[in-house]
C-alpha positions as CSV (number, residue, x, y, z in Angstrom):
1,X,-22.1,27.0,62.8
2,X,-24.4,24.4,64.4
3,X,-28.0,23.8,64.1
4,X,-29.0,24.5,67.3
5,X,-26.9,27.7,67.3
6,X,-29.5,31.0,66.3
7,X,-28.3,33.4,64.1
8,X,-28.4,36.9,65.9
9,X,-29.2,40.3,63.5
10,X,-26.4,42.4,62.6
11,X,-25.7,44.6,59.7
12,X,-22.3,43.7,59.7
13,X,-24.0,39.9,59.0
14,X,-26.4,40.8,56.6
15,X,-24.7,43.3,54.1
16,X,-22.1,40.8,53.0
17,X,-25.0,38.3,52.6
18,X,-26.4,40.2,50.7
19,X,-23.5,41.1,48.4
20,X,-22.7,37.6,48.0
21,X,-26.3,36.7,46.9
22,X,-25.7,38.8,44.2
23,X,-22.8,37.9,43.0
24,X,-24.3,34.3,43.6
25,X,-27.2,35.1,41.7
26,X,-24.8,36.1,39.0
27,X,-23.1,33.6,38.1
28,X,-25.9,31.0,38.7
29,X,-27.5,33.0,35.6
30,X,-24.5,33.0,33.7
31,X,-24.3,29.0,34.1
32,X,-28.3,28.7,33.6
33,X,-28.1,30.9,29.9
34,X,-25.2,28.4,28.7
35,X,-26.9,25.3,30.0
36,X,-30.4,26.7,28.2
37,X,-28.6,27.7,25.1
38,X,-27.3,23.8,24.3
39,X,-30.5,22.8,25.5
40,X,-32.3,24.8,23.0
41,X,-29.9,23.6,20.3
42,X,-30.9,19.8,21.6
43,X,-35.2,20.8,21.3
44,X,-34.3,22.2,17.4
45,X,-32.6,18.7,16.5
46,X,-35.5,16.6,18.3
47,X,-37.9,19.4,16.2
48,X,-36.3,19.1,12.7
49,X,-36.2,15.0,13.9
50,X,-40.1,15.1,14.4
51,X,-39.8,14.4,17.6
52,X,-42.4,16.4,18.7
53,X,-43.2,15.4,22.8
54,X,-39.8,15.1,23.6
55,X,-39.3,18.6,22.3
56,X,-42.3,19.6,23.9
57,X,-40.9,18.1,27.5
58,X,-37.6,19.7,27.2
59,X,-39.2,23.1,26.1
60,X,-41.0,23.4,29.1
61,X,-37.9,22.9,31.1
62,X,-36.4,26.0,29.4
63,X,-39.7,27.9,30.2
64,X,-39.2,27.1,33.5
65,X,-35.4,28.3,33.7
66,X,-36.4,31.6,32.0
67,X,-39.0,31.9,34.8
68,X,-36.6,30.9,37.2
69,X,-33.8,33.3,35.6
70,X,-36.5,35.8,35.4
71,X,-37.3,35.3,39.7
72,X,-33.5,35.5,40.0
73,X,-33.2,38.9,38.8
74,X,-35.8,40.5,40.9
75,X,-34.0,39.1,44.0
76,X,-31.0,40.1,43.1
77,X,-32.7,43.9,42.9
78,X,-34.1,43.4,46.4
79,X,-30.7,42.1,47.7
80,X,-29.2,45.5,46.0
81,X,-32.0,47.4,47.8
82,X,-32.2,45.8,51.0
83,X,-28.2,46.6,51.0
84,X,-28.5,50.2,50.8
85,X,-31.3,50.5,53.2
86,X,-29.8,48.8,55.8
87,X,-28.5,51.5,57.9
88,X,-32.3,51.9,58.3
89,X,-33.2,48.5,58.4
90,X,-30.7,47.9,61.2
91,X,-31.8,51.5,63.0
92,X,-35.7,50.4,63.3
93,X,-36.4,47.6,65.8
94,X,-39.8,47.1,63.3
95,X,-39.3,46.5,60.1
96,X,-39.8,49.4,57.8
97,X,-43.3,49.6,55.9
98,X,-41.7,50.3,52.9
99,X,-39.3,47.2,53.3
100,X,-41.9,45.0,54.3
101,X,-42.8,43.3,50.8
102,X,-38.7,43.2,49.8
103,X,-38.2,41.0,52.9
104,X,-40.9,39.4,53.0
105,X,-40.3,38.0,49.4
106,X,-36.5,37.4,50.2
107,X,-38.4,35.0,52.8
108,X,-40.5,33.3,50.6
109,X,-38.2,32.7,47.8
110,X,-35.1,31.3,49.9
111,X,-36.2,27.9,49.8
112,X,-37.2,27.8,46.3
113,X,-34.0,29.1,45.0
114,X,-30.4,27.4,45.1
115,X,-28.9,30.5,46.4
116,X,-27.8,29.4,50.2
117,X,-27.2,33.3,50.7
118,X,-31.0,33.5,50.5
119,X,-31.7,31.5,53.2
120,X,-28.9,32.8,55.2
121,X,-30.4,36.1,54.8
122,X,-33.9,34.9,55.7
123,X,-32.2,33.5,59.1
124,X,-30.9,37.0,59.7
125,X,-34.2,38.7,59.4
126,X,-36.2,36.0,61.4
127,X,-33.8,36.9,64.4
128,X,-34.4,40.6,63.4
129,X,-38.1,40.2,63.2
130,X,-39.3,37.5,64.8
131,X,-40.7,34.0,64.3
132,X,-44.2,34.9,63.7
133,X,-43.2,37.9,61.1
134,X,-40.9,35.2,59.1
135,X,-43.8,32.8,59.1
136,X,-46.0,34.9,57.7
137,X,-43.9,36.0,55.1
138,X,-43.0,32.3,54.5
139,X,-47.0,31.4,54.1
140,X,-47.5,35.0,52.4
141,X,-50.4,35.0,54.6
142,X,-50.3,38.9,54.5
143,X,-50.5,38.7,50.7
144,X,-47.4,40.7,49.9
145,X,-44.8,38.7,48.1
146,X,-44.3,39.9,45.1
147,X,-46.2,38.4,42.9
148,X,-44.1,38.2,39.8
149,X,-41.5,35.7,42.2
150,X,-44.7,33.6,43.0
151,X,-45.4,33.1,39.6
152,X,-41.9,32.8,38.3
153,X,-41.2,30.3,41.3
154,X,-44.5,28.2,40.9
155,X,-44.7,24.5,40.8
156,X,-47.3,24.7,37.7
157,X,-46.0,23.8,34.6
158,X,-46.0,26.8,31.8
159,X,-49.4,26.8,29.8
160,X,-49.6,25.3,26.3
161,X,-49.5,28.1,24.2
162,X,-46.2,29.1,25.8
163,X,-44.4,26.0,25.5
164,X,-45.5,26.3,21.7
165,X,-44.6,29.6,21.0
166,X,-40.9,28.7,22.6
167,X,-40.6,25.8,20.5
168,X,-41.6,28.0,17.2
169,X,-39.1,30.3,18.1
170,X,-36.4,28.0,19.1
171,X,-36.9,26.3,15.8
172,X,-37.1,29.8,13.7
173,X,-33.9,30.9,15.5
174,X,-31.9,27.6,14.6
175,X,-33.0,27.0,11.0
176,X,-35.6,24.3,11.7
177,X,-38.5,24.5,9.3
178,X,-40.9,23.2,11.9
179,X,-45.3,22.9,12.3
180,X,-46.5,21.7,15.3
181,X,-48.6,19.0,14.8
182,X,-51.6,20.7,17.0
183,X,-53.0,24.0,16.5
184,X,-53.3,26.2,19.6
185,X,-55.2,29.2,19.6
186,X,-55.8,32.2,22.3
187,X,-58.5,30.2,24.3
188,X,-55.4,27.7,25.0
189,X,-54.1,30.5,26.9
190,X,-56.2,29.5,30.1
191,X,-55.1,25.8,30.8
């Protein structure tokens, strides 16, 4: 399919899109929980080797992919959703009120994920709902992405406290008799 080429709404389109997503988003997870698991292994040998930044770098990498793991699964509950409602969905030349914040966040995420299904999908519904309806949901300008996805998605690196209280339990869970060399308390929860 060409660029120039617009994608036309259909049901018949967008159910197996969505199927696939899942199935996508499946076995991206599976490959993401192996890939975290030796990486975890890796921060416990750099922890019980006092090497305590480059433990601290990788950690928040895994922080992220449990975010990101985390994001994956709520999609992949709107995608199930979405599916079953579309004989409405595809009934209603508006999109359903109740369907609004599920698409809309579909929209959103697709071009933070590496799920090409997503963005398929979001193609689908801009020719179902318009330009100015997929932009808004791609700026959230109405405010109803679903939050969680925002913050699961963000660009801003996981707070200190969390990265710390990763590495404790990575190095808890493989053996590693491990202090951290700075103390972090609750008021580090706000940076």
């Amino acid at each position: 399919m060409s660029s120039w080429f617009a994608p036309t709404f259909s049901a018949t389109k967008c159910k197996p899109q969505l199927k696939m997503a899942i199935q996508r988003v499946l076995i991206k997870t599976n490959k993401e929980k192996q890939k975290m698991m030796k990486d975890k292994k890796s921060i416990a040998k750099l922890l019980s080797e006092n090497k305590e930044e480059k433990a601290r770098i990788r950690t928040e990498a895994v922080v992220r992919g449990d975010f990101k793991l985390e994001a994956l699964d709520i999609l992949s509950l709107l995608c199930e959703l979405l599916h079953e409602r579309m004989g409405l969905i595809s009934s209603l030349k508006e999109c359903p009120p109740d369907m609004t914040a599920s698409i809309a966040t579909l929209i959103w995420a697709a071009p933070r994920t590496e799920i090409p299904e997503f963005v398929n999908i979001a193609k689908l519904f801009k020719a179902k709902y318009g330009p100015a309806f997929f932009q808004r949901a791609q700026r959230n300008t109405d405010g109803i992405v679903n939050e969680q996805i925002i913050n699961k998605l963000s660009v801003q690196p996981p707070n200190a406290f969390l990265v710390l209280r990763y590495m404790k339990a990575i190095a808890k869970a493989n053996g590693v008799n491990w202090n951290p060399s700075e103390k972090l308390d609750d008021t580090s929860l706000n940076q």
